[in-house]
N, C-alpha and C positions, 0 to 999 in steps of 0.2 A: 458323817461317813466321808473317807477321803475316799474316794473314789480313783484317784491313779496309785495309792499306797494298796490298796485292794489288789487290784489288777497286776501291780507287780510282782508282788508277794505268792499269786497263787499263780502266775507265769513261772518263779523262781521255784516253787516247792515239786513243780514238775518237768523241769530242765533238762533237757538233754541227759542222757547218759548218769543218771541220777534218780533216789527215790525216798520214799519215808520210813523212819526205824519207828515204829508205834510199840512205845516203850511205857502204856500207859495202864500197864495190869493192875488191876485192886488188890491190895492187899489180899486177900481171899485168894484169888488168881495165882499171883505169884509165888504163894506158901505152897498150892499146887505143884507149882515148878519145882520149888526148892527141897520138896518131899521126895521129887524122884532123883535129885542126886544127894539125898542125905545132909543137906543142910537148913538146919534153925534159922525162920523168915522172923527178923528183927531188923528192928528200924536200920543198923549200921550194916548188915549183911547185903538188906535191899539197897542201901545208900553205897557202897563197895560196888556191887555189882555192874550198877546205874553207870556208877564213874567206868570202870571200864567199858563199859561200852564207850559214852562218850568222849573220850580222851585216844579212844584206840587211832592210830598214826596213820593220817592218808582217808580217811571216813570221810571228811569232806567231798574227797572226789567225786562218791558214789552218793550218800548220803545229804539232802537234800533239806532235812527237817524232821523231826522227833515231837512226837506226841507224848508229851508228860500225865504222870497219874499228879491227884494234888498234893500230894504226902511229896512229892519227888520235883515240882518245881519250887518248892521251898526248901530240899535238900542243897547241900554244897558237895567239892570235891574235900577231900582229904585239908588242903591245905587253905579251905574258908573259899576257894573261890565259886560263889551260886551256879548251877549248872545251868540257866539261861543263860548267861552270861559268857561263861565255855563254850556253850554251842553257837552264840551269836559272835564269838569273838574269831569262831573257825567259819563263818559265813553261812550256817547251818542256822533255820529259824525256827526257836522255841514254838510247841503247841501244847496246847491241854484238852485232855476229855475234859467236859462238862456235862453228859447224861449221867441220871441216878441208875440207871439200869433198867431193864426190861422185865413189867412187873405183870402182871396176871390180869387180861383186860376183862372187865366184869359183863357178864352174860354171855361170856364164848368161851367155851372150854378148849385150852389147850394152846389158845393164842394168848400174845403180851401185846401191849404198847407202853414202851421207853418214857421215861418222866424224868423231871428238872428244869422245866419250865418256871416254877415257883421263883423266886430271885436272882434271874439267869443273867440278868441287865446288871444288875449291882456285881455280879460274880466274875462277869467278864471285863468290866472294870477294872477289881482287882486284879484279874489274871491280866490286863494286857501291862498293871503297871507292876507287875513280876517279871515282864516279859517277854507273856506270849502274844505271838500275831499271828495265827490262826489258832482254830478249835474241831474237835471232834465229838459228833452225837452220833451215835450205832441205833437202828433201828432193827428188829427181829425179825423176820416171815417165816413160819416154819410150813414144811411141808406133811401132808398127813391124810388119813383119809376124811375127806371134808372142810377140810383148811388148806391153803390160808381163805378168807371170805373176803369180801370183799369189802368191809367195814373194816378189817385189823389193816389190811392195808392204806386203805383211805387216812384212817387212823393213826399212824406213822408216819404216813406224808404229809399231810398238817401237821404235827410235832415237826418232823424233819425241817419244815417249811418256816415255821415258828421260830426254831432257831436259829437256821439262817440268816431269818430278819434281823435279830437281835443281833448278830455276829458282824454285820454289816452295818449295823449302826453303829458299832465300837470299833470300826474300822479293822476286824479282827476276821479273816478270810475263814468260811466256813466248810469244814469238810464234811460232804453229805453221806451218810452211811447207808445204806440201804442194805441188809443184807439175808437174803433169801438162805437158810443153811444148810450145810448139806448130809443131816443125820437124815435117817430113814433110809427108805428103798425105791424111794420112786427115780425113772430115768432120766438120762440127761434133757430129754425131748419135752417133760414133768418142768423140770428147770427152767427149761429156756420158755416157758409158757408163765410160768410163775414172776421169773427174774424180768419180763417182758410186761405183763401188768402188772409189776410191782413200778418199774420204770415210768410206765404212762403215770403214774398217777403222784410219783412225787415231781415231776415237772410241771403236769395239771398246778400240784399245789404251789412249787419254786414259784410259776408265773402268776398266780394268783399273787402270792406275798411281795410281789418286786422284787424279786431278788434278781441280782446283778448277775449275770451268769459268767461274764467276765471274770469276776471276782471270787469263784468258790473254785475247789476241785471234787469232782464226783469219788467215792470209794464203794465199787458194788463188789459182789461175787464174782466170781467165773462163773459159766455156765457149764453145771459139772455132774456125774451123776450123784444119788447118796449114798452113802460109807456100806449099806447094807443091800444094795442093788448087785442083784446076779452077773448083769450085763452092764462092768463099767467101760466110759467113755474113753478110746485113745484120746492119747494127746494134741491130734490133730484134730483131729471132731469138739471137745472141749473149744479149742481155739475158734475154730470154726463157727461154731454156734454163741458164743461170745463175742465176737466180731459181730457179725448178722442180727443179734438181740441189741448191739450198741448204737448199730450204725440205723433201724430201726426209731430210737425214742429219746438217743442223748443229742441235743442242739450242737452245733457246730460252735458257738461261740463259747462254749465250755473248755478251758483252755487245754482240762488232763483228768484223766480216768488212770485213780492211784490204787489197782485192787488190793483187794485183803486175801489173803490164803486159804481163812475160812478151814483148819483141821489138814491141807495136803501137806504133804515133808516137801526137807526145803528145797529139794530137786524138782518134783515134779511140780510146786509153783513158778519155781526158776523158767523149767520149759515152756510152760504153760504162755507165759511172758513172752518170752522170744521167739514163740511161734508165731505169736497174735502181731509183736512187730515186724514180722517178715511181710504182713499186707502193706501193700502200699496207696499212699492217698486216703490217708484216716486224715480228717480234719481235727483230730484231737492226739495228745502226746497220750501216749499207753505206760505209766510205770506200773509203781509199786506201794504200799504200804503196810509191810509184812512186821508181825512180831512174832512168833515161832519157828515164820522161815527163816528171818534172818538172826536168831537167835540160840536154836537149840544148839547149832555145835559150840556155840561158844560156852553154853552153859556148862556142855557136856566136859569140854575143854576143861575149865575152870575149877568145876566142885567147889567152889567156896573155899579152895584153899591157896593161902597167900603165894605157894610157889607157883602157883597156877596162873597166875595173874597175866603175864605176856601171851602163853598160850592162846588163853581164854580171847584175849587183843587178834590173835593171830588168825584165830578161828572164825570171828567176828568181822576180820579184815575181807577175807576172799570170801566168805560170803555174800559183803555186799560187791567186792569185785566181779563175782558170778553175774549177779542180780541186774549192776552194770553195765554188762557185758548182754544181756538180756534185754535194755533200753533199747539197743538198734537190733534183736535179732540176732546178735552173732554167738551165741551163748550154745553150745552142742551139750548133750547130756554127755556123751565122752568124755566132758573135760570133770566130769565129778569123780572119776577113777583116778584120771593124770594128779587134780589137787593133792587127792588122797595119797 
């Protein structure tokens, strides 16, 4: 473990005025994407696309580091050059998922716990000498009547905890996932109880496994209501209660909380953000690590067709300038009209 190459690396991936493009959809996932604007998911479509993002002009500013799928940190640009390689060469630091996904935890209907544990040591080997220098594992909590228990969570904190270890002996900064989701209908109040002991109990485990806390950056939820709940959360209450849940069970020596969007469009994650940093005296940096949000208009941009290609750059661009712009706070939803 180098322990100061840790420490920088997950200081650098949440930096001021900057955050993460999590660019690491499965195959499966992304043919999702590519169905709703009418293009064919093959290997050179997915590899096209990838490079536009990464190549888009001025991404560094805002952009901080990108989570690769593994099909895509073996991909190149157009003209052979590896896309780790383009993003470390723009001062942007490669990452890779590493969980298999979230599979059906046996004797509890309804809940998962995430696996890829199995040869995770030998896999980040490989991946750091592709590359990458940190990694990301997604863990599940869903909400429901009866769930989450309190074993599905325990259960995902030891996994979560597990890898971190591993990640940290490859000197390979680990992004902890936790993420409590927001289908169904229970309230925001439901959330911030969930997202709350979901919290207690992967740090229970981070402390157990030794893990550096230095060294990782946290990736939870907002505290939000669910997509089917009658009475959803303003955006100041969301904030609000995310703040209070954070400041509650994340350690102080945790350098940066990079959330996930979790299903909101890309504005009201954008807000969501720059409201939570209008508090002041958070002893951690608050970004991002969005793939939908910071992605859809580009896609939308784009269509998979080659005249598309600058657009698709264009649309990609002010999104993370938004998002950016949201690191200190000064991000107003008025300016999603002005863009337009």
């Amino acid at each position: 473990m180098d322990i100061k190459e840790l420490d920088t690396n997950a200081a650098a991936m949440v930096a001021r005025g900057k955050g993460i493009l999590a660019a690491d959809e499965s195959t499966g996932t992304i043919k999702k994407r590519f169905d709703k604007i009418s293009l064919e998911s093959t290997f050179e479509s997915r590899r096209t696309y990838r490079e536009l993002l990464f190549t888009t002009g001025e991404a560094e500013k805002y952009i901080s580091g990108v989570i690769l799928y593994d099909e895509t940190i073996r991909q190149q640009t157009a003209d052979g050059k590896p896309f780790p390689q383009v993003l470390a060469a723009r001062g942007i630091l490669p990452g890779i998922k590493v969980d298999a996904g979230a599979k059906a935890l046996a004797g509890f209907p309804g809940e998962t716990v995430t696996e890829g544990l199995d040869g995770l040591r030998e896999r980040l080997a490989e991946y750091r000498g592709l590359g990458a220098r940190f990694a990301k594992w997604r863990a599940v909590i869903d909400i429901g009547p009866g769930i989450p228990t309190s074993n599905c969570i325990t259960a995902n904190a030891e996994a979560l905890a597990r890898y971190a270890a591993l990640c940290q002996e490859a000197s390979i900064v680990p992004i902890v996932e936790p993420e409590v989701l927001m289908d169904g209908d229970h309230t925001v109040g439901r959330c911030e109880e969930v997202t709350d002991a979901t919290l207690e109990s992967v740090f229970d485990a981070l402390f157990r496994h030794r893990i550096r806390l230095e060294g990782m950056v946290l990736k939870p939820n907002m505290v939000i209501a669910g997509k089917k709940c009658a009475q959803q959360a303003k955006p100041q209450q969301v904030a609000d209660a995310t703040v209070r849940c954070l400041r509650r069970r994340v350690p102080a020596a945790v350098p940066g909380i990079a959330f996930l969007s979790g299903g909101q469009s890309e504005a009201e994650a954008t807000l969501h953000l720059s409201l939570m940093n209008r508090v002041r005296d958070l002893p951690w940096q608050l970004s991002f690590s969005y793939g939908r949000a910071l992605q859809q208009s580009a896609l939308d941009a784009w269509k998979g067709k080659a005249a598309n290609f600058a657009a698709g750059q264009q649309a990609f661009a002010l999104r993370a300038r938004l998002n950016g712009l949201a690191r200190d706070g000064s991000y107003e939803a008025a300016m999603e009209q002005a863009a337009a």
